[in-house]
N, C-alpha and C positions, 0 to 999 in steps of 0.2 A: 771366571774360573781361572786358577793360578796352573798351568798344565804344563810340562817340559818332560820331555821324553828320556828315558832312561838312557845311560851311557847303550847299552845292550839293545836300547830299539835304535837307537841314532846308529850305531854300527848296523842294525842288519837296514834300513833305510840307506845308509851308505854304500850298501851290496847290493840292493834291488838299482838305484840308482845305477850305478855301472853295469849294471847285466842290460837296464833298457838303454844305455846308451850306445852299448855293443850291438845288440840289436837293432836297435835304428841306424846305426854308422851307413850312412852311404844308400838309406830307404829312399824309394821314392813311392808317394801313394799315386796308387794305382787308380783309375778311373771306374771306379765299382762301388756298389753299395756297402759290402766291409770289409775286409780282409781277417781272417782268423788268423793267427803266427801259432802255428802248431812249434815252431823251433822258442818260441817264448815260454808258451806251458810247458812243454818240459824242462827248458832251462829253472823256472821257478820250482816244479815238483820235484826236478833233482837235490836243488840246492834245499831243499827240507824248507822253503819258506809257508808253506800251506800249513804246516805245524805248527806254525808261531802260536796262535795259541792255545793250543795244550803244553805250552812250555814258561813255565812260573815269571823267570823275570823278563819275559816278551808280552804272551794275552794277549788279550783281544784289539788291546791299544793297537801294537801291531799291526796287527789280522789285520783291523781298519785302516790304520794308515799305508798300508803296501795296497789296498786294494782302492784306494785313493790314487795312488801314485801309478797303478797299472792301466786304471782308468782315462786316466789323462790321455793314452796312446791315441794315435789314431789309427793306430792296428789294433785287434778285437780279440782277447784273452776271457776265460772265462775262471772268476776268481771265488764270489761270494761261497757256491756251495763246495768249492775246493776246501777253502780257508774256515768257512765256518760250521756247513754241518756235514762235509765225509768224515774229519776227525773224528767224529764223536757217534756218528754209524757205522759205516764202514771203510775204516782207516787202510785197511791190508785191496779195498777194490782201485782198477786203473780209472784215471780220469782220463780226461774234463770228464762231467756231470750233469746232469740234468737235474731241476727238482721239480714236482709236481704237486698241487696240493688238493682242491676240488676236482678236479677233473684230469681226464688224459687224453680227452679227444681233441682237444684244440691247441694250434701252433706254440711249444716250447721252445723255451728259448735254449741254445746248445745243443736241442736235439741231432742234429745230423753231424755232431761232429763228438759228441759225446762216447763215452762208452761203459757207463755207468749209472743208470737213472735212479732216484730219491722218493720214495712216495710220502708224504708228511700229510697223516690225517687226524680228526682230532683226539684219538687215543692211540692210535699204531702208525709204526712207522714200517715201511721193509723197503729193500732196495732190490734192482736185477741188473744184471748184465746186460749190454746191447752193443749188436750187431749193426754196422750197416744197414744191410735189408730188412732190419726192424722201423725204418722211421723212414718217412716220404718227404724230401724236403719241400721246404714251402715258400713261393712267397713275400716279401716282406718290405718295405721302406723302412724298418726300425733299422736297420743297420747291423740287425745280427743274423749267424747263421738260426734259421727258423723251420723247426718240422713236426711233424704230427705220428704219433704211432701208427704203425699200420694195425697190430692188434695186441691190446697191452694184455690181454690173456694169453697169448702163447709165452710171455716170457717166464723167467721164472723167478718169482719172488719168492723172497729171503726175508721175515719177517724179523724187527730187531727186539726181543726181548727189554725191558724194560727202559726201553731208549724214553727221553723226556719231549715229546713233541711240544709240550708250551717253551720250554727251554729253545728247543730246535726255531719255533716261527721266533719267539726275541732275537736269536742271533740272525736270521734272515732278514729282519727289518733293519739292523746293523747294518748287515751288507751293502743292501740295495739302497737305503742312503748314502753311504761311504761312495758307492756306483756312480751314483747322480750328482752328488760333489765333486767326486775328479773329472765327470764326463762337462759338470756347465763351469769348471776353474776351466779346462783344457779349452774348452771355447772359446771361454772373457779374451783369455789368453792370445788366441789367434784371433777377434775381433780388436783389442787391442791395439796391436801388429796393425791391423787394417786403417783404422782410421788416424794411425800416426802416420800413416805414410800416403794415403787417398787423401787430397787438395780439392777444393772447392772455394771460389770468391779466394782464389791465392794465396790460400794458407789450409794447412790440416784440418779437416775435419773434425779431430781430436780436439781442437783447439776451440770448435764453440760450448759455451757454456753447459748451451742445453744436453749435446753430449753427453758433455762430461758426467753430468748431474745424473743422469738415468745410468749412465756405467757403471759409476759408485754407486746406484743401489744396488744394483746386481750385483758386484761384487761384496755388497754387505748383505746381503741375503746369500750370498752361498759363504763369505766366512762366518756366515753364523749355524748354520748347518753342518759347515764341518767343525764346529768346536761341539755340535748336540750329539755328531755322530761318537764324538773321542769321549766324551762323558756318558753317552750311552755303553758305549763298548769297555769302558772302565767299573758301571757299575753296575750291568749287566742285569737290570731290570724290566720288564715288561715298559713299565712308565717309562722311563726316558728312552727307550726302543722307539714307543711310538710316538713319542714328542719327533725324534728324531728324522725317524721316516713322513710323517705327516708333515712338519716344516720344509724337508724336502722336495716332497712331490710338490706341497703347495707352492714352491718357488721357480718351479720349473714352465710354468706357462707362462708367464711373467717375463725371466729371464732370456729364454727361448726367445719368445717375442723382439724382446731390443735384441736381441744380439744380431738376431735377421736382419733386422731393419735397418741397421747400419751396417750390414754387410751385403745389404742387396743382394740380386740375383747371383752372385759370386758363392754366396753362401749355401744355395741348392743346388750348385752345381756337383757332377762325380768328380770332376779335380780339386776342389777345394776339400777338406776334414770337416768341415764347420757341422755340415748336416750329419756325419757321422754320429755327434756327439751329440748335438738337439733331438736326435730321429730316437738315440737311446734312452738320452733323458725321458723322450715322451713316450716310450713306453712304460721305465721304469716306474711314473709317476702315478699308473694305474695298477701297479702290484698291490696285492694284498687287500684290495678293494679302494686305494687311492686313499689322498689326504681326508677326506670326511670320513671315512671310515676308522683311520689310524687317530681322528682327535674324538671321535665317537667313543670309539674305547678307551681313550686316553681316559677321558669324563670320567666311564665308570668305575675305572679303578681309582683314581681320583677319590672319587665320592665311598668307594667301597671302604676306604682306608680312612676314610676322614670318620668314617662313621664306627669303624673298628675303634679310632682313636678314640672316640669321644663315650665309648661304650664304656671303653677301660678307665 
């Protein structure tokens, strides 16, 4: 795919760029499971980047590549339902966001830090406000803040008039690959780091084959993901939504895998980022019902279209 970003995405990428480098200036990560940068999410909410796409010469391209680029952190932003479904429900509510789909009784992710939650079901959508003392935090190894409603009856939902929830879960599956891409680059990345500089038998670790060999395919497994996430979010179809996510997820066990292994117990440690990113990946990779589910449906539409085709 021949793909190069517009003068007007490369400028606002130029602007996310400096905002996280301002922000990290002088960071040290902390020895905890995730750090959430409340001063990051507002820096981006300010700066109108969440809006990218409902704005003509930015879209979705955008949308995906800044949530790419936030991913990488090893500080914890919450972008996917900012950037892809509060525009298009409720644009005028405060974030971060929560989004919910089958259920509300089990550990959300953003919940405790949210102030806004999503309900996406499969013909209505409505949103509510949230409180603090609405949500129990919970929890977690993934890396994110994690909590559970206390009772999603007392709130109060705001149903959205003819909002498009198959529209809404394609741009989700966007997301949360775009997610998983920045979070297993931002890994390769600091695995990388490691075994140029960790020696073994008097030379870099980097430097044997066998290495080498397994690194480049994890890195050709996640640059191949992120060119399904820029084409899914350019053509903004169910079908290459779930190519996108399904390639993702399925890369992440894989990925994960080597990265640890050559980062040893360095890599599970609270002072190292490494598990920040793998702990996120592995959750994200069972969103949505996970990669069997996302090439499950892939098939059907697949076959729905091929037969539409062939009717006509």
């Amino acid at each position: 795919m021949n793909f190069t970003l517009s003068d007007d995405q490369k400028a606002m990428m130029g602007a996310i760029e400096k905002l996280v480098q301002k922000i990290l200036a002088g960071h040290v990560c902390q020895p905890r499971r995730f750090e959430f940068s409340e001063a990051l999410q507002a820096r981006i909410e300010q700066g109108g980047f969440f809006s990218a796409a409902l704005i003509s010469d930015l879209g979705a391209v955008a949308s995906a590549s800044m949530i790419m680029e936030m991913c990488k952190l090893p500080l914890c932003v919450e972008t996917t339902a900012s950037a892809f479904i509060a525009p298009y429900v409720c644009p005028d509510a405060p974030g971060p966001f929560v989004v919910a789909f089958d259920g509300l009784d089990r550990p959300l992710r953003f919940a405790p830090v949210a102030k806004t939650i999503i309900r996406i079901q499969e013909e209505a959508v409505a949103w509510a406000s949230l409180r603090p003392e609405d949500v129990d935090e919970a929890e977690s190894l993934f890396a994110y803040p994690m909590g559970r409603l206390r009772d999603a009856g007392d709130l109060h939902w705001r149903c959205v008039p003819g909002a498009d929830a198959r529209k809404l879960r394609c741009q989700w599956r966007i997301g949360v690959a775009a997610e998983i891409v920045g979070c297993l680059s931002a890994a390769l990345g600091s695995v990388l780091e490691h075994v140029a500089e960790r020696r073994q038998f008097g030379q870099p670790i980097g430097a044997f084959q066998a290495v080498q060999h397994r690194l480049a395919q994890c890195a050709a497994l996640i640059e191949s993901s992120r060119w399904l996430v820029l084409r899914a979010a350019g053509a903004d179809n169910d079908r290459d939504a779930l190519a996108a996510l399904g390639f993702a997820q399925d890369a992440v066990t894989r990925v994960a895998y080597d990265l640890h292994q050559f980062m040893g117990a360095m890599g599970l440690t609270l002072e190292h980022p490494l598990h920040r990113w793998t702990y996120r990946a592995k959750l994200l990779r069972s969103e949505a019902g996970g990669a069997e589910e996302q090439f499950a449906q892939l098939a059907d539409r697949a076959w729905a279209d091929d037969v539409t085709t062939l009717s006509h």
